[in-house]
Structure formats: C-alpha cells, structure tokens
C-alpha positions as CSV (number, residue, x, y, z in Angstrom):
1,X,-16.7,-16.0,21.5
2,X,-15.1,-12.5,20.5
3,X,-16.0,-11.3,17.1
4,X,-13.1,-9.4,15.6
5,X,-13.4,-5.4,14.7
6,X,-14.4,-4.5,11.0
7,X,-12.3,-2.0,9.7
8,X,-14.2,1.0,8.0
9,X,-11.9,1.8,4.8
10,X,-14.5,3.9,3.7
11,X,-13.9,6.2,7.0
12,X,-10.2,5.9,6.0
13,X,-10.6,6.7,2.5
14,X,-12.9,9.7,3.2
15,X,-10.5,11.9,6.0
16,X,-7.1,10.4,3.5
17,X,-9.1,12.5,1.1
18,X,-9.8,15.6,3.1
19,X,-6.3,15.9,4.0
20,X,-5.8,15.5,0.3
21,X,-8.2,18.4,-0.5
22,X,-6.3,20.7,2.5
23,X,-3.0,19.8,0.5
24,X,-4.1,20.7,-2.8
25,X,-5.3,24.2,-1.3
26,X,-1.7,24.7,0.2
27,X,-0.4,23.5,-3.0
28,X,-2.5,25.9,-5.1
29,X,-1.1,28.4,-3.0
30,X,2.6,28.0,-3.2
31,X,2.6,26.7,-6.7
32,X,-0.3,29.4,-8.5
33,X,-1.7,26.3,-10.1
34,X,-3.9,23.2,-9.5
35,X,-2.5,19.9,-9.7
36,X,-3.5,17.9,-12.8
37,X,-5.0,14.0,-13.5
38,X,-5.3,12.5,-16.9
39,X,-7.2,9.6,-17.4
40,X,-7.2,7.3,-20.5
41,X,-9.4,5.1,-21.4
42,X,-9.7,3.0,-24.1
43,X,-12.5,1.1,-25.4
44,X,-16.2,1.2,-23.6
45,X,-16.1,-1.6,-20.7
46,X,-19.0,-0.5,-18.6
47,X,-16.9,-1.1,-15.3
48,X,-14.1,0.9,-16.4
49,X,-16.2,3.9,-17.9
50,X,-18.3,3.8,-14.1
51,X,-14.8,4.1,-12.4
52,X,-13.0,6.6,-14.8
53,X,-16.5,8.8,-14.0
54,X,-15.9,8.2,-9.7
55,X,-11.9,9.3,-10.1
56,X,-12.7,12.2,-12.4
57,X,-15.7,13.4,-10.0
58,X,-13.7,13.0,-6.6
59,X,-10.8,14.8,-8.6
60,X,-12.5,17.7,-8.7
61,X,-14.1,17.5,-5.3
62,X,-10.5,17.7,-4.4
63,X,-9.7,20.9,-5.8
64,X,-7.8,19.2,-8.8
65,X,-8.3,19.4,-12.5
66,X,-9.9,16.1,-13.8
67,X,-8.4,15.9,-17.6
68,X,-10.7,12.6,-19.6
69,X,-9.3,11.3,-22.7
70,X,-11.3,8.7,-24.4
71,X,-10.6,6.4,-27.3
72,X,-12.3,3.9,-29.2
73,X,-11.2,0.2,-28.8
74,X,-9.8,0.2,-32.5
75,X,-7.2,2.6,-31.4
76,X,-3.3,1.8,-33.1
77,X,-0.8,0.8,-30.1
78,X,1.2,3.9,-31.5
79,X,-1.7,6.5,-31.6
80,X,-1.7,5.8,-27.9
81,X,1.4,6.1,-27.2
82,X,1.6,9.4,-28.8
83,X,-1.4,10.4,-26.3
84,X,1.1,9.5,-23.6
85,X,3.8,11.4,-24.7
86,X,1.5,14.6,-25.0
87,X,0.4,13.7,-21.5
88,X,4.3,13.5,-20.4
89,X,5.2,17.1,-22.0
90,X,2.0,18.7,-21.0
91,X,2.7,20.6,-18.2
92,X,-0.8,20.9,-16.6
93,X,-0.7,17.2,-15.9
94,X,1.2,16.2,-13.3
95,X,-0.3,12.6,-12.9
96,X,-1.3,10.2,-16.2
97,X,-3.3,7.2,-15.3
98,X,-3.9,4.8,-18.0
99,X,-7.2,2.5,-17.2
100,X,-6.4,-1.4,-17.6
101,X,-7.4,-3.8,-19.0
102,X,-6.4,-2.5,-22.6
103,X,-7.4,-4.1,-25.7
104,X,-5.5,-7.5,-26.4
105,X,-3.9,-5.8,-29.7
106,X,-1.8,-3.1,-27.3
107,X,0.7,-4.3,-25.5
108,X,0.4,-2.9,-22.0
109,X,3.8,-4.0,-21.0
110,X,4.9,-1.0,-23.6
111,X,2.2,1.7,-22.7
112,X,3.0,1.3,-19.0
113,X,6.8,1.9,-20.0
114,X,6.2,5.2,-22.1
115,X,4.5,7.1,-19.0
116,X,7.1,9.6,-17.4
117,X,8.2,7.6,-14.4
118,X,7.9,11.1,-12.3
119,X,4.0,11.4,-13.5
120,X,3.2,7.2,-13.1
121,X,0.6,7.6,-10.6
122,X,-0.7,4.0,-10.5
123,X,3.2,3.1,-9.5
124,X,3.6,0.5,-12.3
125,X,6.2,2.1,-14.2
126,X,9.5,0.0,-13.8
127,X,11.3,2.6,-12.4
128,X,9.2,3.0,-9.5
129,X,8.8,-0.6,-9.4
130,X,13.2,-1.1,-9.1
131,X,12.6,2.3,-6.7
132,X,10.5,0.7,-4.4
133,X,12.7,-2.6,-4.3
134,X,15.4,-1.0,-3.2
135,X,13.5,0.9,-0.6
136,X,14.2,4.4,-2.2
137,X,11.0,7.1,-2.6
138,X,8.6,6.0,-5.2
139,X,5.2,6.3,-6.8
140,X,4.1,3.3,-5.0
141,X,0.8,1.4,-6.5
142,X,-2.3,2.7,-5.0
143,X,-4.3,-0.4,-3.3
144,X,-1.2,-1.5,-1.5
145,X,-0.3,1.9,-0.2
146,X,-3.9,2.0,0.6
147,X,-3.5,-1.8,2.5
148,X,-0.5,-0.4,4.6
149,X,-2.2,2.4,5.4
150,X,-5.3,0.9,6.7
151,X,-2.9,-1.5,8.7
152,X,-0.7,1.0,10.3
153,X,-3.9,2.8,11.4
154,X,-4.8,-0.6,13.2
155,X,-1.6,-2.0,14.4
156,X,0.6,1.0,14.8
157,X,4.5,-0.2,14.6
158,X,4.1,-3.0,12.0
159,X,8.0,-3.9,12.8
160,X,8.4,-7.5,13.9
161,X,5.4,-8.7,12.7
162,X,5.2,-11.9,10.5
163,X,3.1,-11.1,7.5
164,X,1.6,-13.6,4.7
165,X,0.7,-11.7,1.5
166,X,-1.7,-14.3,-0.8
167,X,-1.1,-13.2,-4.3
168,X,1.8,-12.6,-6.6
169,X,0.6,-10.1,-9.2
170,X,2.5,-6.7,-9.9
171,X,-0.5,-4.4,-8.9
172,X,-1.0,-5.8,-5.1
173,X,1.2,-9.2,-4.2
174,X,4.9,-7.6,-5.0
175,X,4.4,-4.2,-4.1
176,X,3.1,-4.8,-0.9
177,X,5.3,-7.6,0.4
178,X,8.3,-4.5,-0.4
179,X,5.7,-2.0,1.7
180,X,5.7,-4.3,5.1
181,X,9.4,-5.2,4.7
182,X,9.8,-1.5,4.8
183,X,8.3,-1.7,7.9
184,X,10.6,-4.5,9.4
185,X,7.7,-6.9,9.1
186,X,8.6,-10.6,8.4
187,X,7.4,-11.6,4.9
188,X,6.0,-14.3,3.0
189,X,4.4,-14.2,-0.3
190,X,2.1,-17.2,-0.9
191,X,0.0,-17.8,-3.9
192,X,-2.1,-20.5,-5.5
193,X,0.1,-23.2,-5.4
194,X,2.0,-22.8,-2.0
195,X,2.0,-26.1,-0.6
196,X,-0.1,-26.6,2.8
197,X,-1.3,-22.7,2.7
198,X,-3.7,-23.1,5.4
199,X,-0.7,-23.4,7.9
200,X,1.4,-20.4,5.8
201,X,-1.2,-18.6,6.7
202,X,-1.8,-19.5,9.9
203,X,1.2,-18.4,11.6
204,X,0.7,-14.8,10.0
205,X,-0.3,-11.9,12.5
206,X,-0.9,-9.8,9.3
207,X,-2.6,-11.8,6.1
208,X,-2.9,-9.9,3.1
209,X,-5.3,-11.7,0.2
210,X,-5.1,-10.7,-3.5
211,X,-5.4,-14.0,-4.8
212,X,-8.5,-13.4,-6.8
213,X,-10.4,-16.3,-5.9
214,X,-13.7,-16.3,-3.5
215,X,-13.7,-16.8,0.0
216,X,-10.4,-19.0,-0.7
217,X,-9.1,-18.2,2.5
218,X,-11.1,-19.7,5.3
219,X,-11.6,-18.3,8.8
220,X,-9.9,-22.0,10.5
221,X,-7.2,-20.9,8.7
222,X,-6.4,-17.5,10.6
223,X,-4.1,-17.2,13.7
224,X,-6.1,-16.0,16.4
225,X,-6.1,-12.3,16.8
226,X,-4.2,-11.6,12.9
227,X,-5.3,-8.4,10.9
228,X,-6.5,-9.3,7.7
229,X,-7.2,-7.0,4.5
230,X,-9.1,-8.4,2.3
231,X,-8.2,-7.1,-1.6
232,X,-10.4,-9.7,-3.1
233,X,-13.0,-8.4,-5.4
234,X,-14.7,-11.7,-7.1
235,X,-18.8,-11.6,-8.1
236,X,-20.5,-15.0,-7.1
237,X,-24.1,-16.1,-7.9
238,X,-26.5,-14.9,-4.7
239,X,-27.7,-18.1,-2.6
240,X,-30.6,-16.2,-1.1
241,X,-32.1,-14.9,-4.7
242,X,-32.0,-16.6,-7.9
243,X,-30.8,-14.9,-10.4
244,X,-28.9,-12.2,-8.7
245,X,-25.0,-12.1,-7.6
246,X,-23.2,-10.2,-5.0
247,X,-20.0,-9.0,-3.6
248,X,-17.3,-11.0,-2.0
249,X,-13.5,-10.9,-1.0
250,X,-11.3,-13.6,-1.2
251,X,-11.7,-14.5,2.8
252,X,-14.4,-16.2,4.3
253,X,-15.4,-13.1,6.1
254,X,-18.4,-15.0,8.2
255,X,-15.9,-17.9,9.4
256,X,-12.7,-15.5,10.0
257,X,-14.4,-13.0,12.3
258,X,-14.5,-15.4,14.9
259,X,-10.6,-15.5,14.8
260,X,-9.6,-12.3,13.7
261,X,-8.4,-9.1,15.6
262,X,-9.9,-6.9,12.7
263,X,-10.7,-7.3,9.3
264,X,-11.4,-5.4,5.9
265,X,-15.0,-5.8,4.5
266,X,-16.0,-6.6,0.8
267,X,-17.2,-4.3,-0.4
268,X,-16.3,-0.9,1.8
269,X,-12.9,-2.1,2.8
270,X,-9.7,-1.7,0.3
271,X,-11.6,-0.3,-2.5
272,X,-12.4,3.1,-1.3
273,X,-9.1,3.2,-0.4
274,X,-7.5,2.4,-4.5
275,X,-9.0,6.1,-5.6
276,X,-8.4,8.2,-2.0
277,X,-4.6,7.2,-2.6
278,X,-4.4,7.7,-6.7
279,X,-5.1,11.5,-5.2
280,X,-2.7,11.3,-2.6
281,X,-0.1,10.2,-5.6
282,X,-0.9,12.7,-7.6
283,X,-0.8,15.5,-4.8
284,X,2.8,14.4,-4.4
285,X,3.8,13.8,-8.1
286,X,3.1,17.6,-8.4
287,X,4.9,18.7,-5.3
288,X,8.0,16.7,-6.5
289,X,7.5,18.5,-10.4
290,X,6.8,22.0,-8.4
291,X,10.2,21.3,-6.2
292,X,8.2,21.5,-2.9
293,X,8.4,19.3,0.4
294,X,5.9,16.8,0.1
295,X,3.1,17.1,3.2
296,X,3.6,15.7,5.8
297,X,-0.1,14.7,6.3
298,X,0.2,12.4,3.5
C-alpha cells in the first residue's frame, strides 16, 4: 500500500516569506519607505495575544514596520472605530488587521466595514469580497490564498479538476471555492449538512476541509490519489496521556494517507501558511498605494 506525500507548509510558508523579505527590500528602494502593519487587538485572549506577538515578530524579520495597538475588552464600538479611521488616514500603514474574535458588545460586521478596502489585508472587507466574486484583483483572505498556493505547488494546472471545499464560512469555505473556480476547477461547497457527504467527497481530486469539526472527514471517504488540505484546527483530549490534549485537523489524517496523493498536516500544514501570506498582502497593498507593479514573485 502507497502512503500518500505530506506536504511541508511550513517549507512553503518559510521561502513565500523570503521572497517577501526580497520584495520589501525592492520596495524600500523604489518607494524610500518601509511598508507598514497595524494590528489591533482588543481584549487579553491568551491565543490571540501569542499570535499578534508571531505576526508583529515575523513583520519585522521581514523588513516591515510592526505597528501594535492594544485595547482593553471594555472598549466602546465607536472608540474602535475611530482607531480604524486613524489607521485608514495614517499614511505609514499600508495594511490594518483587526484580530477576531472581538468582544460580543462590537459588532464585527461594522468594524470589518470601516477598514479602507485598499488596506484590508485579511480580505474580509466587502469590497474585496464582491471583487473576488467577480474574479477582478483583490485582497484575497489569507488561509485560502495560502490553500491555493500550497495546491498549485502540488498539482500545477488546477484547471479541470473537480474540487469539494467542506465548509461555508466567510474566512475559508467562500473565498476559496471563488480561488479554484478561478483556476477552471470544478466546484462544490459541502458543509455539515450535505446529504450523503462521504460520496461528495469522494469524487473530489481536490478536498478542501474547514468544517471545524475533528477528524470529520474520514480517509474511506477520499478518492484515491485526491490532494487534500486540511484547514481544520480543533483541540481534542490526548488518548495516550490523561490529562493532556493535542492537535488535530478535521481529516482523519492516519486513515486518508493510505488513499491520498498528498496531504496537509495538523499542525505544520495551512497554518504557517495564514501569517507568510498576511505579509504577502501587505507587500502588495503598499505597492498598489505607492502606484508600483506588484512582484511578480508573489
């Protein structure tokens, strides 16, 4: 029995990066200035505060300027959004990322809409949203960009290929059903309650999971010889050791590599990828503010 390939998106994320850091020296150069990412966060959620440190730190390893803005929890829905329309007239920043979850009394639907479309470098911004839709250059969300990316480095030509994306949300499912149509793939999105999603699934060459559920898509499942990424992030109690928890994606990653061509790990698969690209979108938000070409390299 052939065991399928694991797919190293920390590799990925890592030389995405470097060419990241050799655009920002170009950029420097043309532009007399270094492109600029603020992140807000609000509250103290121990995961959030431990991610907001990794962006601001590989940021900087970048050659960018890393620009922190934190607020207490109690913080008034309009006191934030006049700290977003700062960040949209400031003219150092050329990328404003606002961390989610926010606290249930802002409404995130309305934060996400006062960030400058041109400077919405997580892509949620309707504009980019309708931009993407309709297949026109956008700030696309960065762990599906990251998905396609890793895919295309697998597959090559993506066109023809009948992809299942397992998830609906606004952050992975929609945005990266419009990515592989872009490519010419075939698409399906499936979700929780598509009927008989074993055999959705299992005509897919290329299966996409953000369902948020563990190890809810079983290896059975899988055409022989599909490419699956793996977005799932879900903690589960550890088998081996009571009392501790681990790590795991929403495939059955033990079962599916029996059937697979290649697969994304969890962890070490999609999520280096999320930060590498929130650089890359930030690179080309400030080419498009400077009026310059956008690398090719990225």
């Amino acid at each position: 029995m052939s065991i399928g390939k694991i797919i190293d998106g920390k590799a990925f994320a890592a030389g995405l990066r470097d060419r990241v850091a050799e655009g920002v020296a170009a950029f420097v150069e043309q532009a007399g200035r270094k492109p600029g990412l603020a992140v807000v966060l609000v509250g103290e959620d121990p995961a959030s505060s431990v991610y907001v440190r990794s962006k601001g730190k590989m940021t900087v390893a970048v050659g960018m300027e890393s620009y922190e803005f934190k607020r207490p929890a109690s913080i008034g829905e309009d006191d934030l959004l006049d700290l977003i329309e700062e960040l949209n007239q400031d003219e150092r920043v050329d990328g404003i990322l606002v961390q989610l979850p926010l606290p249930k009394h802002i409404n995130e639907a309305a934060v996400i809409a006062a960030i400058d479309p041109a400077k919405d470098v997580d892509g949620f911004h309707v504009i980019n949203s309708g931009l993407l839709a309709t297949g026109q250059e956008a700030l696309v969300p960065c762990t599906p960009l990251g998905c396609l990316m890793l895919l295309k480095d697998e597959l090559g030509d993506l066109s023809g290929l009948e992809a299942v994306v397992v998830g609906r949300s606004n952050i992975v499912g929609k945005p990266m059903a419009q990515l592989l149509l872009g490519e010419s793939c075939t698409v399906t999105i499936a979700h929780s309650r598509t009927r008989d999603l074993a055999s959705v699934i299992h005509r897919a060459d290329i299966v996409v999971a953000a369902v948020g559920r563990a190890e809810m898509v079983k290896g059975e499942w899988i055409k022989p010889g599909a490419t699956v990424i793996d977005v799932g992030i879900n903690r589960v109690a550890d088998t081996e050791e009571e009392g501790k928890s681990r790590i795991v994606g929403d495939v059955a990653t033990a079962e599916a590599l029996a059937h697979v061509r290649a697969i994304t790990p969890v962890p070490g698969g999609v999520g280096p990828m999320t930060i590498a690209v929130l650089l890359r979108n930030t690179l080309v938000a400030a080419h498009a503010r400077a009026g310059l070409a956008k690398p090719d390299a990225l």
